[in-house]
C-alpha positions as CSV (number, residue, x, y, z in Angstrom):
1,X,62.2,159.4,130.7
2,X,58.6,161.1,130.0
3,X,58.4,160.2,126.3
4,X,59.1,156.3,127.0
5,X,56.4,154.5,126.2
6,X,57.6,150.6,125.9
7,X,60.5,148.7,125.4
8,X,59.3,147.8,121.7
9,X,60.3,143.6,121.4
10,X,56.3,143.7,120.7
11,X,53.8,145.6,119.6
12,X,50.3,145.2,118.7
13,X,49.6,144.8,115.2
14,X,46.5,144.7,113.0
15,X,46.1,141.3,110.9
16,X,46.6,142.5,107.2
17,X,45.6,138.7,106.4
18,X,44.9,135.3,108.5
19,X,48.1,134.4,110.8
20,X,49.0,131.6,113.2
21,X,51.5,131.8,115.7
22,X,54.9,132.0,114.1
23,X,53.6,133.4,111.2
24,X,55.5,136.6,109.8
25,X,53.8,139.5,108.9
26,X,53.9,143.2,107.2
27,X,52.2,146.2,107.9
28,X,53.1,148.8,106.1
29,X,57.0,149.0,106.7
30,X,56.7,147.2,110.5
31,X,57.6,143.1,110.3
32,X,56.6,141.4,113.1
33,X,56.1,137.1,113.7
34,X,52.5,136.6,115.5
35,X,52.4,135.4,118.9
36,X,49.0,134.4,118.1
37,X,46.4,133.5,116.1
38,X,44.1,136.2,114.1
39,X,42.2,136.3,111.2
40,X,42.3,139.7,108.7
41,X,41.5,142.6,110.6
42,X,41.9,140.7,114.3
43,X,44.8,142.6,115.8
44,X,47.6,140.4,117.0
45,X,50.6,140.7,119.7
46,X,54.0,140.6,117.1
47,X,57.7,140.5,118.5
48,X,59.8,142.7,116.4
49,X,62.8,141.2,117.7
50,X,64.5,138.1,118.3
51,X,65.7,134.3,115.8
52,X,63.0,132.6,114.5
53,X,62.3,130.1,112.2
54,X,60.3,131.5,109.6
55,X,59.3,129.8,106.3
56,X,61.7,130.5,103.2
57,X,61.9,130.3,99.7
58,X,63.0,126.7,99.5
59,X,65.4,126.4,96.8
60,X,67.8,128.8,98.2
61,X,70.9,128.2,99.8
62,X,71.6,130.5,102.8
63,X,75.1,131.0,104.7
64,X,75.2,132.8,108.5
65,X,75.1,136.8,107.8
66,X,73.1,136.9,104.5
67,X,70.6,139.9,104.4
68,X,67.3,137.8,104.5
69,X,63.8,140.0,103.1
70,X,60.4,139.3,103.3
71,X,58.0,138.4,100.4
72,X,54.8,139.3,101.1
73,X,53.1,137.9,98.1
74,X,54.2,134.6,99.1
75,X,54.2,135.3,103.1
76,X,57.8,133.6,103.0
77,X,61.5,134.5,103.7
78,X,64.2,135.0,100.6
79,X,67.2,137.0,100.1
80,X,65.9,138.2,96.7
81,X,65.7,141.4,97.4
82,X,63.3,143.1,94.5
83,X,59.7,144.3,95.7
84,X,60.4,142.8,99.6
85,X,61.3,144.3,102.8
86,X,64.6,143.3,104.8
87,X,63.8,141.9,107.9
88,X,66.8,141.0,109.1
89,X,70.0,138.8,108.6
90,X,70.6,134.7,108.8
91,X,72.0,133.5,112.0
92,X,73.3,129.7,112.7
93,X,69.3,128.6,111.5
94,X,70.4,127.9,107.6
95,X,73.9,125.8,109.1
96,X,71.6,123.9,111.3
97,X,69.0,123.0,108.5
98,X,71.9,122.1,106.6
99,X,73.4,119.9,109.5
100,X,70.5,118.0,110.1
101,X,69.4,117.4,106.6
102,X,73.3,115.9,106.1
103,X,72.7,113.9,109.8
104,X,69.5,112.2,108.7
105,X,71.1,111.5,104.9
106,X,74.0,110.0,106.4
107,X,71.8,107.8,109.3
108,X,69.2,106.7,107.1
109,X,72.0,105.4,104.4
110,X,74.0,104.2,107.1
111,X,70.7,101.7,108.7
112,X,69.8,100.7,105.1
113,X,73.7,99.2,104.6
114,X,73.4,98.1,108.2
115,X,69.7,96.2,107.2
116,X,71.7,94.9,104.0
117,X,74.4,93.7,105.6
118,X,72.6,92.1,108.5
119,X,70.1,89.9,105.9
120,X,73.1,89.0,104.0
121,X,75.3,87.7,106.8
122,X,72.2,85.8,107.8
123,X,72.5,83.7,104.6
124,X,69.7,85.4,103.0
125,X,70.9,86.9,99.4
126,X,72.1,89.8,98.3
127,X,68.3,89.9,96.1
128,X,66.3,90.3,99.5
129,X,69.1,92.8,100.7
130,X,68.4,94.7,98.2
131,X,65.1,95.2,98.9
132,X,66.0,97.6,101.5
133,X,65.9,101.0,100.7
134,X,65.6,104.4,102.0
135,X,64.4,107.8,101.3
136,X,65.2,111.5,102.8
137,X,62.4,114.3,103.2
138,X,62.4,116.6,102.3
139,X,64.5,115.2,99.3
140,X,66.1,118.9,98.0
141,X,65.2,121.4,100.6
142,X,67.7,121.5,104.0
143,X,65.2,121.3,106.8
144,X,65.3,120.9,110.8
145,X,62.5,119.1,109.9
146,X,64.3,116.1,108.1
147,X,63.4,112.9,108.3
148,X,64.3,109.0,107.0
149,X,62.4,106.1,106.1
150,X,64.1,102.7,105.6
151,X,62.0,100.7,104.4
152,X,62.3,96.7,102.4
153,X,60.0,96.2,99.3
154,X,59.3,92.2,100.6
155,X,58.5,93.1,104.4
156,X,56.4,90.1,104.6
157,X,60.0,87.7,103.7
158,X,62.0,90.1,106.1
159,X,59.5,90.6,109.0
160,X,59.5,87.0,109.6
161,X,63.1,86.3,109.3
162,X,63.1,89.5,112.0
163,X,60.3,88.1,114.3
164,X,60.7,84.3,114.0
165,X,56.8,83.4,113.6
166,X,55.0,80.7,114.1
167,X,54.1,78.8,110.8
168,X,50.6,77.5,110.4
169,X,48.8,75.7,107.4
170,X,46.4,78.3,106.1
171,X,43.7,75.2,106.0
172,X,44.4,74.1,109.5
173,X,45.8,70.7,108.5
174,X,49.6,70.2,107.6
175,X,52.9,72.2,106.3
176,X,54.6,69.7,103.2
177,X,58.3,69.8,103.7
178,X,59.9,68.5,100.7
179,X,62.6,65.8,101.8
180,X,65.6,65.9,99.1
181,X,64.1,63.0,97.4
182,X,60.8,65.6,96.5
183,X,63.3,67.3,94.4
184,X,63.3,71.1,93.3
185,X,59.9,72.9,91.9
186,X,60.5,74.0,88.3
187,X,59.9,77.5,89.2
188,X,62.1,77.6,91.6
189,X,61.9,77.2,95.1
190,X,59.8,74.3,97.0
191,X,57.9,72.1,95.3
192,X,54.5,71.2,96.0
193,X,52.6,67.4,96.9
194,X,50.4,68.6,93.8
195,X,53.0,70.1,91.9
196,X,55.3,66.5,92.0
197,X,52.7,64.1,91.3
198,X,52.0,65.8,88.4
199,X,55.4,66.2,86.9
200,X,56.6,62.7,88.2
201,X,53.2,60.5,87.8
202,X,53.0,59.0,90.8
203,X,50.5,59.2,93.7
204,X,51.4,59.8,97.5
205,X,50.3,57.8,100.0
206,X,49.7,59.3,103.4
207,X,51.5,57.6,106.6
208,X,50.4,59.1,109.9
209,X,52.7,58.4,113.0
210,X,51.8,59.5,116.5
211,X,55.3,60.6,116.9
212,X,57.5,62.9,114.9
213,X,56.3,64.0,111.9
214,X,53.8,62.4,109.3
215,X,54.7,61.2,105.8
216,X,53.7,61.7,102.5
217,X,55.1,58.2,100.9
218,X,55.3,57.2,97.2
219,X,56.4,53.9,95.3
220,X,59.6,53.9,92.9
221,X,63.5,54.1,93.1
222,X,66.0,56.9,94.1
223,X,67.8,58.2,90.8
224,X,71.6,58.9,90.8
225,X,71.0,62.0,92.5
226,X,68.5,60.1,95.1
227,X,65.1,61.7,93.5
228,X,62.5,59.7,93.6
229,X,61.3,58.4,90.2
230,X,59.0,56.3,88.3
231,X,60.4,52.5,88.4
232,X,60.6,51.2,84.7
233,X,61.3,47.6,86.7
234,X,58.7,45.1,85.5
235,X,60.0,42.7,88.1
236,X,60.3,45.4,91.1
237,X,64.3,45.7,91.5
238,X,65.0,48.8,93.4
239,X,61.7,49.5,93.7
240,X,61.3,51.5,97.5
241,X,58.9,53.3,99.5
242,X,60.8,56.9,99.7
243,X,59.6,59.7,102.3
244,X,58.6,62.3,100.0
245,X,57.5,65.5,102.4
246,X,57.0,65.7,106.2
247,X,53.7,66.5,107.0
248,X,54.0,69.1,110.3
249,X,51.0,71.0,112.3
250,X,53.2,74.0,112.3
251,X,56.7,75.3,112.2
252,X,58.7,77.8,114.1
253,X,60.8,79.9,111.8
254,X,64.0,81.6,113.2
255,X,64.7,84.5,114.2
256,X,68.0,85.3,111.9
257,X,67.4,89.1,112.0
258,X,67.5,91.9,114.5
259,X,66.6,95.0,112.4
260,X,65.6,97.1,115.9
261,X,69.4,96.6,117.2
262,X,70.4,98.6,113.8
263,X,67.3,100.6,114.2
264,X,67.9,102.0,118.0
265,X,71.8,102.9,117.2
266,X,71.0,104.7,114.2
267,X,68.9,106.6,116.1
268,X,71.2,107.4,118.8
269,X,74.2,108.6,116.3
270,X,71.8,111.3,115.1
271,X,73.1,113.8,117.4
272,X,77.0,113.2,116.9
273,X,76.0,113.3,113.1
274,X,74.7,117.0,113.7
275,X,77.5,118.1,115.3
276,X,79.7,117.2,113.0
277,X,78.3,118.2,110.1
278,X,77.3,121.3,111.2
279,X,79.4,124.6,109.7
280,X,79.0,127.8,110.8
């Protein structure tokens, strides 16, 4: 045919403002997406045909068919349709956003319950399961781009209970293990060697023994619920010399948590969770 001149998918285009490859653009009443870069002026290969994944107007809700226009004012994608140009319709792109957006949702909700439920079966407390949270982003907008973060607000507590660490005194010298005779701090918790000669008045004595663990020793009598206590004995009846904490180098803590396990298969349901979720 002598007046062919090209199959038209592309044309050449001058930049009416700075584009990056991907990047819609209007000239005059010709839409194009750059397959390049230019600044204003440059001009710049544009197909005129084909799906692409342009940047839209993120509040709106699009279904398969809707007559999609451009805004040029904002250089994005809408289906408002005053002062822009149509440029085309919305294919399977807006159920997809909306697939994976519900996919990520449902796998990042489903590895927090699977955290919680993990620390709680360990023995841990529902109060350090709850810790664990999670968060979608974008938070509103559907997106192919969606993504999850599970995260715990005491990572220290869980990442050792998940790694099993080796315990060290932070002066290099000994971990105080409170035997049941040490008793319960009054904030809760362990109690200290400083903390219970204080509250009880008595003085620990130090017992080193080349084997198993040292002692920190003190003078008086077991109490009903075999807590060491002051003796009010002026003639030394009952009066005992009561292991008060162990006195270790270090201590291996266990690993009770596998949060990767929960981690990796979340990951891998990610796909089936598109699938399903996605409507046409």
């Amino acid at each position: 045919m002598k007046t062919y001149v090209q199959p038209g998918n592309t044309i050449t285009l001058t930049a009416p403002y700075a584009v990056a490859s991907g990047d819609g653009l209007l000239v005059g009443s010709i839409f194009g997406v750059a397959s390049g870069t230019a600044t204003l002026g440059e001009t710049v290969e544009a197909a005129l045909v084909g799906v692409y994944e342009l940047k839209k107007l993120g509040s709106q809700a699009w279904a398969v068919g809707d007559r999609i226009y451009w805004d040029n004012t904002a250089r994005q994608t809408t289906k408002v349709t005053t002062s822009n140009t149509l440029i085309g319709v919305a294919t399977e792109v807006a159920a997809g956003e909306r697939a994976v957006s519900a996919a990520i949702r449902e796998a990042g909700t489903g590895l927090k319950a699977a955290w919680r439920l993990q620390i709680t079966g360990a023995g841990l407390g529902a109060r350090l399961a709850r810790t664990i949270r999670s968060e979608q982003f974008p938070k509103v907008t559907p997106s192919l781009n969606a993504a999850a973060v599970v995260w715990s607000n005491a990572p220290v507590i869980v990442g050792a209970h998940d790694t099993g660490p080796l315990i060290r005194s932070k002066n290099g010298f000994w971990l105080a293990i409170p035997t049941p005779a040490a008793g319960k701090s009054l904030r809760g918790g362990r109690i200290t060697p400083g903390e219970w000669e204080r509250r009880t008045g008595l003085r620990l004595r130090f017992i080193y023994r080349r084997r198993g663990p040292s002692l920190l020793v003190a003078e008086g009598r077991l109490n009903t619920k075999g807590r060491a206590v002051a003796s009010r004995s002026k003639t030394g009846r009952g009066l005992v010399t009561a292991p008060i904490f162990l006195l270790v180098p270090q201590v291996k803590l266990p690993k009770r948590l596998d949060l990767a396990r929960d981690a990796e298969r979340a990951v891998d349901g990610v796909q089936g969770l598109i699938v399903a979720n996605w409507v046409g």
